[in-house]
Chimera marker file (.cmm) of the C-alpha trace (Angstrom):
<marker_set name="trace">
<marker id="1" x="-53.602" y="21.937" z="19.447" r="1" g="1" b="0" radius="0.5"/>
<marker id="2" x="-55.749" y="19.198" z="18.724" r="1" g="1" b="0" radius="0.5"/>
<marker id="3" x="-56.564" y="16.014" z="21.665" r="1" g="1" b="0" radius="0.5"/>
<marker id="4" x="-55.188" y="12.692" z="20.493" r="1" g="1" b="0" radius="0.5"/>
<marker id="5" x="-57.547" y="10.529" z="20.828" r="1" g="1" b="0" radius="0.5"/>
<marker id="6" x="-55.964" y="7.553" z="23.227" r="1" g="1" b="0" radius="0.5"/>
<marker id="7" x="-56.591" y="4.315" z="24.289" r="1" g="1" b="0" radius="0.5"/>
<marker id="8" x="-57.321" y="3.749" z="28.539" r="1" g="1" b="0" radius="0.5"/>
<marker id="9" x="-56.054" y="0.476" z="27.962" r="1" g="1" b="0" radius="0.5"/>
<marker id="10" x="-52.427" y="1.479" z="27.618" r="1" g="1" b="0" radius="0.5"/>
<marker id="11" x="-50.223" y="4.163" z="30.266" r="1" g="1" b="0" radius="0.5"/>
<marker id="12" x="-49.434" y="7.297" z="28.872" r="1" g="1" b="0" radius="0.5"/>
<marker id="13" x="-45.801" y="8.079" z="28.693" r="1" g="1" b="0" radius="0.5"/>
<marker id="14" x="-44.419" y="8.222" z="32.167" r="1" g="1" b="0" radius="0.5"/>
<marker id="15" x="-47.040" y="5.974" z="34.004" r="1" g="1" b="0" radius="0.5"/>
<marker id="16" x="-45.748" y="2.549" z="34.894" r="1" g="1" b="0" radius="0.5"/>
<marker id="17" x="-47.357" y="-0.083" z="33.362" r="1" g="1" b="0" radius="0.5"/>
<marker id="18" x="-47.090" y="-2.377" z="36.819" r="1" g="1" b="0" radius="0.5"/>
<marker id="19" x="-48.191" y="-1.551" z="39.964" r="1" g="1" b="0" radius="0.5"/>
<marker id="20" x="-44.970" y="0.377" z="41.677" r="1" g="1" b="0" radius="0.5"/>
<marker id="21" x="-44.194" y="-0.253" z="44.639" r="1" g="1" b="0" radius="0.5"/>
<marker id="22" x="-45.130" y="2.279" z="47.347" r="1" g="1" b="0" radius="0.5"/>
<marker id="23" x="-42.083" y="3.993" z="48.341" r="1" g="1" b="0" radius="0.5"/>
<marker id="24" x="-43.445" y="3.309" z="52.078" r="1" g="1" b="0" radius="0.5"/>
<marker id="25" x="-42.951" y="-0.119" z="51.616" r="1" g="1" b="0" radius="0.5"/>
<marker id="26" x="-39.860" y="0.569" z="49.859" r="1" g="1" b="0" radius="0.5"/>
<marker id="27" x="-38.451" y="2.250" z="52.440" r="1" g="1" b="0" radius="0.5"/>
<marker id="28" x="-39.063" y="-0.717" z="54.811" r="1" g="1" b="0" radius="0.5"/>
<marker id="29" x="-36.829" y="-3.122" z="52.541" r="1" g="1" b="0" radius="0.5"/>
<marker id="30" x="-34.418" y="-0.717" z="51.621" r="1" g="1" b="0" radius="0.5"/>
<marker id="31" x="-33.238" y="1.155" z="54.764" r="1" g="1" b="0" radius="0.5"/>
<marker id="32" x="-35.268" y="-0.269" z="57.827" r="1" g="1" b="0" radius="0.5"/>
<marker id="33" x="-34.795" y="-3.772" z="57.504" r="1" g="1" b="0" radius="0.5"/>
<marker id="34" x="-31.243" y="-4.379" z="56.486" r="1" g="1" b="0" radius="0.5"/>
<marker id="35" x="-30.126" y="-1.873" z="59.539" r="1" g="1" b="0" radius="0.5"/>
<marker id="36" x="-32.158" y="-3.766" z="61.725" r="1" g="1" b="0" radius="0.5"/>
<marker id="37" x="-34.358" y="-0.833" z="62.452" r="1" g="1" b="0" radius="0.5"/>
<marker id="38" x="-38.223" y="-0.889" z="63.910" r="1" g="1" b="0" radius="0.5"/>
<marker id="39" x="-40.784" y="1.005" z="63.229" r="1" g="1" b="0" radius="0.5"/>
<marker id="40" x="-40.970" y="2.922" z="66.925" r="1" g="1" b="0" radius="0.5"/>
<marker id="41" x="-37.024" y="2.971" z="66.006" r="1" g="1" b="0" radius="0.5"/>
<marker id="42" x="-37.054" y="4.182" z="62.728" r="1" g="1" b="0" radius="0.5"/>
<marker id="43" x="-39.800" y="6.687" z="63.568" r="1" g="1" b="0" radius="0.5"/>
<marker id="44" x="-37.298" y="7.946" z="66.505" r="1" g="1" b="0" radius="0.5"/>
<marker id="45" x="-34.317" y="8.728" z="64.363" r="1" g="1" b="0" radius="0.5"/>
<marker id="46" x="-36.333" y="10.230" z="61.551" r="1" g="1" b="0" radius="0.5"/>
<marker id="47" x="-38.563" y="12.647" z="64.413" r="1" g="1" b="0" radius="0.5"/>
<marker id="48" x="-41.836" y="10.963" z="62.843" r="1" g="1" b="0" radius="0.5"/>
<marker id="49" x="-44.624" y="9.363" z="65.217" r="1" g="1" b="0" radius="0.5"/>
<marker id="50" x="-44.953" y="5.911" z="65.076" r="1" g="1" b="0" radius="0.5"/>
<marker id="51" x="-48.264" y="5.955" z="63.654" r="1" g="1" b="0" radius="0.5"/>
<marker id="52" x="-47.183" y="8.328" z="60.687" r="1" g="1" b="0" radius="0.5"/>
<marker id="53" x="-43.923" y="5.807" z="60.003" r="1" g="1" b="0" radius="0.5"/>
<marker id="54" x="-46.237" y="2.767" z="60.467" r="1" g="1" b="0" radius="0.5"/>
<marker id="55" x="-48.821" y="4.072" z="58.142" r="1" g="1" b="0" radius="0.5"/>
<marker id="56" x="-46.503" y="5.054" z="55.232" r="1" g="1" b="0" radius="0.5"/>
<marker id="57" x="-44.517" y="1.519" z="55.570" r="1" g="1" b="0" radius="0.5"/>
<marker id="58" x="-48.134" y="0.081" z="55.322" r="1" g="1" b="0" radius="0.5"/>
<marker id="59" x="-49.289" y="2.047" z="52.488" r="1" g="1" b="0" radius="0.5"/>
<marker id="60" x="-51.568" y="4.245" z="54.138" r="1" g="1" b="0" radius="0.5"/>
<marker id="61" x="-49.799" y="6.969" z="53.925" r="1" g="1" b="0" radius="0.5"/>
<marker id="62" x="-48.185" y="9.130" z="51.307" r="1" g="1" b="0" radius="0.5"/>
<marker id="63" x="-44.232" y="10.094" z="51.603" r="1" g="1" b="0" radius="0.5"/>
<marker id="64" x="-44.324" y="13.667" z="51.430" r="1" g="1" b="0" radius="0.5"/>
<marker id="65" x="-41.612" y="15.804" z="51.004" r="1" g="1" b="0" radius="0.5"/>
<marker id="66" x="-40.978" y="16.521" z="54.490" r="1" g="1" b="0" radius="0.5"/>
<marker id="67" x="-40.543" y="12.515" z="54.757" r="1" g="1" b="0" radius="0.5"/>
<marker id="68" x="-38.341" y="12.169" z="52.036" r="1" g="1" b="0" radius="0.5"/>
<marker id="69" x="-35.892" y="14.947" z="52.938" r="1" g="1" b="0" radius="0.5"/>
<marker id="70" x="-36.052" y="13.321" z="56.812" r="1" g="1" b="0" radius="0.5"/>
<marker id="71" x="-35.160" y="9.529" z="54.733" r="1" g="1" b="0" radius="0.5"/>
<marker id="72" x="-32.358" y="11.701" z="52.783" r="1" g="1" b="0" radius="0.5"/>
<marker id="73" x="-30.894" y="12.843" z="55.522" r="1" g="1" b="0" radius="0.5"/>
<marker id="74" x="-31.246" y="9.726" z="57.666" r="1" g="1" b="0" radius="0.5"/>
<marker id="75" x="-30.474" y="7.765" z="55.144" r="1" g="1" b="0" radius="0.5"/>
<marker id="76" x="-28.279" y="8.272" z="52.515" r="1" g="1" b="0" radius="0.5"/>
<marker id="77" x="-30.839" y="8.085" z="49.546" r="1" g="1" b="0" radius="0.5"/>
<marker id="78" x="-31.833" y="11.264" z="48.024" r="1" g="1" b="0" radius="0.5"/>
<marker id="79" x="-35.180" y="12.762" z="48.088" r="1" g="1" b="0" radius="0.5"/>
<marker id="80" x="-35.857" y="12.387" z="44.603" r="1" g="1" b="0" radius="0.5"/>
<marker id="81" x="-35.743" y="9.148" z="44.956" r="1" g="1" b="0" radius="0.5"/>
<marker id="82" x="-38.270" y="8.479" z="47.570" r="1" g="1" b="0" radius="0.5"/>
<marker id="83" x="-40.101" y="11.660" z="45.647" r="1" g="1" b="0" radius="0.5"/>
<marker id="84" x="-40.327" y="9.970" z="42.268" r="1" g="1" b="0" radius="0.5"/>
<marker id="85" x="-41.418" y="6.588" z="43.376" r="1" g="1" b="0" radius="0.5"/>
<marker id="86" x="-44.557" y="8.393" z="45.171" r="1" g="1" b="0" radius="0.5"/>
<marker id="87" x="-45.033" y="10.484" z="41.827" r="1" g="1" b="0" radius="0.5"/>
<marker id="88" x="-44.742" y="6.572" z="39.941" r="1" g="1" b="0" radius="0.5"/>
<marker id="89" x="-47.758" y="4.837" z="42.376" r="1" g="1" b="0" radius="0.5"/>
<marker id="90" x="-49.980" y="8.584" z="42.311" r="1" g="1" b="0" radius="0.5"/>
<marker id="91" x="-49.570" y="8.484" z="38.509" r="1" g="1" b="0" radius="0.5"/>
<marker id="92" x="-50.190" y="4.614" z="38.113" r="1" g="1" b="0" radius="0.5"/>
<marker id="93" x="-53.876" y="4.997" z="40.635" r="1" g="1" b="0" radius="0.5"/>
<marker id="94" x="-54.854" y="8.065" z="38.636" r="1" g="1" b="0" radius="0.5"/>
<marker id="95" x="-54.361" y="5.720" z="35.767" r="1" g="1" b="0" radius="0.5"/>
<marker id="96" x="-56.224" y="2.825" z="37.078" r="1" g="1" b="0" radius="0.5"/>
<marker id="97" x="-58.975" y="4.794" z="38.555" r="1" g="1" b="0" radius="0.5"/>
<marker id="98" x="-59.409" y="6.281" z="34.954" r="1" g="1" b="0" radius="0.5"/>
<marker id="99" x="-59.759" y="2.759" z="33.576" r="1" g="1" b="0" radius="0.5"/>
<marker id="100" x="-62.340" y="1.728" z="35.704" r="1" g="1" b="0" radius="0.5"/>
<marker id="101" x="-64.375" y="4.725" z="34.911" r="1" g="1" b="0" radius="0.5"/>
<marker id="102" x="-64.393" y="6.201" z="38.738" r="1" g="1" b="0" radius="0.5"/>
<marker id="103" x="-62.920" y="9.094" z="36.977" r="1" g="1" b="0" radius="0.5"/>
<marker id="104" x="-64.306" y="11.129" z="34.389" r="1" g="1" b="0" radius="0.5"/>
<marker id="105" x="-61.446" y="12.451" z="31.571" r="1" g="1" b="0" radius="0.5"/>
<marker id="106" x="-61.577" y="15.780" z="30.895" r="1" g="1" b="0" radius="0.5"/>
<marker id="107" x="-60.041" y="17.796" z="27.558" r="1" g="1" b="0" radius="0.5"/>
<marker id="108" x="-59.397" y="21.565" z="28.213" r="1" g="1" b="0" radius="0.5"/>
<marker id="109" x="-59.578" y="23.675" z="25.159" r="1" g="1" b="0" radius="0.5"/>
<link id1="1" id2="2" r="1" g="1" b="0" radius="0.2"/>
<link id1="2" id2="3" r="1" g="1" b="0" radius="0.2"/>
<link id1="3" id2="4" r="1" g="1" b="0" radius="0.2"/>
<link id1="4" id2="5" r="1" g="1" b="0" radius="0.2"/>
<link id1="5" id2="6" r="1" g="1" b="0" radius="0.2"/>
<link id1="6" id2="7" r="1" g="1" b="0" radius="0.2"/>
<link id1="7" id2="8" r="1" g="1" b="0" radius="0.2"/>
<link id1="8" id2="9" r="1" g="1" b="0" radius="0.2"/>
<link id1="9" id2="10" r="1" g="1" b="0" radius="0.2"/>
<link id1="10" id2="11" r="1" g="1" b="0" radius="0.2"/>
<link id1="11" id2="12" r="1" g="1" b="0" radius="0.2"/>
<link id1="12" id2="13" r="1" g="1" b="0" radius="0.2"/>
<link id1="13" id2="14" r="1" g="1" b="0" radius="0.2"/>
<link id1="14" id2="15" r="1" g="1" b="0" radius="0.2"/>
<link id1="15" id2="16" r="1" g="1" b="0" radius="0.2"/>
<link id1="16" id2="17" r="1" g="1" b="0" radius="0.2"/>
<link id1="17" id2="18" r="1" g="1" b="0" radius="0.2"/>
<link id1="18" id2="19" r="1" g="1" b="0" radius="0.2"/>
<link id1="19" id2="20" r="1" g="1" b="0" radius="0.2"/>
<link id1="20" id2="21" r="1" g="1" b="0" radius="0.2"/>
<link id1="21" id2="22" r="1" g="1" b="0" radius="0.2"/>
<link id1="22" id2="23" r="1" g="1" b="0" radius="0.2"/>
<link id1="23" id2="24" r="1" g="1" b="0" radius="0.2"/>
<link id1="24" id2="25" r="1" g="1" b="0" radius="0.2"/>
<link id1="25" id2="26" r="1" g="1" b="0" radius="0.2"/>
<link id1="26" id2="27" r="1" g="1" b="0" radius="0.2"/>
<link id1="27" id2="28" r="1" g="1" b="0" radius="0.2"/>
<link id1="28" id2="29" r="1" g="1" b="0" radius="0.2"/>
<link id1="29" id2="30" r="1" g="1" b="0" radius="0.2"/>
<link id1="30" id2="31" r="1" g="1" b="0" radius="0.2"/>
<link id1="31" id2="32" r="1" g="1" b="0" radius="0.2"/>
<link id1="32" id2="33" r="1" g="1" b="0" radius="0.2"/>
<link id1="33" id2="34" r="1" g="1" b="0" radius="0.2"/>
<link id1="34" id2="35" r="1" g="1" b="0" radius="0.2"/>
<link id1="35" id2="36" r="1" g="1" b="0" radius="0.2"/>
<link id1="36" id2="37" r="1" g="1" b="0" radius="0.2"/>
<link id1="37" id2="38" r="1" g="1" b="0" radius="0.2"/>
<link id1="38" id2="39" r="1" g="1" b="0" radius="0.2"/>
<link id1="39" id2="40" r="1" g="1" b="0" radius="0.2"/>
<link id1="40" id2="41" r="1" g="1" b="0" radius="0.2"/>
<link id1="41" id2="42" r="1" g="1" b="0" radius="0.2"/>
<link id1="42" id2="43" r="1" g="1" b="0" radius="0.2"/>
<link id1="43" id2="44" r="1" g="1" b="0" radius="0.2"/>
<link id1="44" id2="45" r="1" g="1" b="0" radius="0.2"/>
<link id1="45" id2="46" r="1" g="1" b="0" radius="0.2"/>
<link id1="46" id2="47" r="1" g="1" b="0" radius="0.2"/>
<link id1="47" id2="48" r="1" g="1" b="0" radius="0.2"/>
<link id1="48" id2="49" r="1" g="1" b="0" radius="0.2"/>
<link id1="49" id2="50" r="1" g="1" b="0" radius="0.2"/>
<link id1="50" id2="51" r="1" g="1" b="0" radius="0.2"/>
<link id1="51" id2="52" r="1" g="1" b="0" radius="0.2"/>
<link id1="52" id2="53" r="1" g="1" b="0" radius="0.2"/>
<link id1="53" id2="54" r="1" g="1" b="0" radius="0.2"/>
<link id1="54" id2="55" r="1" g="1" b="0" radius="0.2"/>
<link id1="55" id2="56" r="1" g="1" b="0" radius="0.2"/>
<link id1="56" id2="57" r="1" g="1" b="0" radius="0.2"/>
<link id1="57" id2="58" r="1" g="1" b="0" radius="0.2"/>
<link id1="58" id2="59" r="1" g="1" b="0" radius="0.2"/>
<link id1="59" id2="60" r="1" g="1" b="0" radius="0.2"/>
<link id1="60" id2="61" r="1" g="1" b="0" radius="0.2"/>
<link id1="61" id2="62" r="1" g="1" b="0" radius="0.2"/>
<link id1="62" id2="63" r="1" g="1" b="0" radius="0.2"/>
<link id1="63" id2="64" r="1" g="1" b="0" radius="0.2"/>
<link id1="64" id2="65" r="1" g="1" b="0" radius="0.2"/>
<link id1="65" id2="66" r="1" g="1" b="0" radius="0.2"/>
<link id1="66" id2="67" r="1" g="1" b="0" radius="0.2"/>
<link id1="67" id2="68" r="1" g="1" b="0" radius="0.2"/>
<link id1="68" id2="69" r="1" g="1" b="0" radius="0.2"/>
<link id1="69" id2="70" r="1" g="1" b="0" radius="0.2"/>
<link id1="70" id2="71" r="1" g="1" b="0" radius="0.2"/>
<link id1="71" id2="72" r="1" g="1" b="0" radius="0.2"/>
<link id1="72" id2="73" r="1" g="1" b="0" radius="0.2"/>
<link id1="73" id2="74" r="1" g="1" b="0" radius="0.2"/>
<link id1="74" id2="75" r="1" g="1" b="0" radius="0.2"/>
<link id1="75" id2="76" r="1" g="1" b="0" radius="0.2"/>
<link id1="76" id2="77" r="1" g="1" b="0" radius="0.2"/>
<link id1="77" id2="78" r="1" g="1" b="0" radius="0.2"/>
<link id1="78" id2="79" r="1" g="1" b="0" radius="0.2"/>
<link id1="79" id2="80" r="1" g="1" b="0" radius="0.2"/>
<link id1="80" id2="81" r="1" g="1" b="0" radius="0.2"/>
<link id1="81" id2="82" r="1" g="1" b="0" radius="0.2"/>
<link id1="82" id2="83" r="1" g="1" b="0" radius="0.2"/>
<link id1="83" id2="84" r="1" g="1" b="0" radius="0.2"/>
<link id1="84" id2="85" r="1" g="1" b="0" radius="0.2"/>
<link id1="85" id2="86" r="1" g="1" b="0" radius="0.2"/>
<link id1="86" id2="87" r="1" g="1" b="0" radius="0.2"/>
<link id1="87" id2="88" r="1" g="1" b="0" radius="0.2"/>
<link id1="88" id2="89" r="1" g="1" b="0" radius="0.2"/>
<link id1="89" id2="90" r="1" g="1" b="0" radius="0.2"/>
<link id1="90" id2="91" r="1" g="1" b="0" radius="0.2"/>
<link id1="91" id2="92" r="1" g="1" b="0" radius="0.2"/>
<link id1="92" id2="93" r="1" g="1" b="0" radius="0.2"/>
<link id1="93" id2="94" r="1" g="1" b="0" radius="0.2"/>
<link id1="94" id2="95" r="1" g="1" b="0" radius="0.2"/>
<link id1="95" id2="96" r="1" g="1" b="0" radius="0.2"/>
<link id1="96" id2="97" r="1" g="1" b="0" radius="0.2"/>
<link id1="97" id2="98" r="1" g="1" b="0" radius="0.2"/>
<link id1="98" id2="99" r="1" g="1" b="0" radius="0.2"/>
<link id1="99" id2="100" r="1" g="1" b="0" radius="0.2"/>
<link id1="100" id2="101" r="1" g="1" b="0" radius="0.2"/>
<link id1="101" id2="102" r="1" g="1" b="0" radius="0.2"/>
<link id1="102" id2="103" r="1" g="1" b="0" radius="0.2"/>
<link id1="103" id2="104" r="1" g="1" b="0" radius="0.2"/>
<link id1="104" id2="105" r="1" g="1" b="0" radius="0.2"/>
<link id1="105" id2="106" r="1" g="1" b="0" radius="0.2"/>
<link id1="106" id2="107" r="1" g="1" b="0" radius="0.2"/>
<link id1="107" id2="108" r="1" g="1" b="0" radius="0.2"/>
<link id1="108" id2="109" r="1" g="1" b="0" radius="0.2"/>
</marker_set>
């Protein structure tokens, strides 16, 4: 199979073409603040530390899968969710970062 030659200009398939939002942050509007919930709360129920919780709401942090499954369970809203929105910003800062040339492309054979 021949490489297609593509622009950097323009996502690939599957990469958004706006900044996502991180699913830390996400997380924060969708579950702690309408319940009311702090961070040293939210951290509690879930069996996170504070500083984990606080970094991931602040974009610091990845949600891993051990998060999400804790937000699933704690929440309602199912891993795949929390799991795909962390796939959408990885995917969009690979994409960036192989704009700007920080990143060489590579073409296996």
């Amino acid at each position: 199979m021949k490489p297609v030659a593509a622009s950097w200009s323009i996502p690939p398939r599957g990469v958004p073409v706006r900044t996502p939002m991180h699913p830390g942050r996400l997380l924060a509007r969708t579950c702690l603040a309408p319940l009311g919930l702090s961070q040293s709360e939210a951290a509690r129920v879930l069996g996170l530390s504070r500083r984990r919780l606080h970094e991931l709401v602040h974009g610091q942090r990845a949600m891993s899968p051990d998060t999400a499954i804790r937000c699933a369970r704690q929440f309602g809203i199912d891993a795949g969710f929390w799991l795909a929105h962390q796939a959408a910003w990885d995917s969009f800062h690979a994409w960036k970062r192989l704009c700007s040339g920080s990143v060489t492309p590579s073409v296996s054979h």
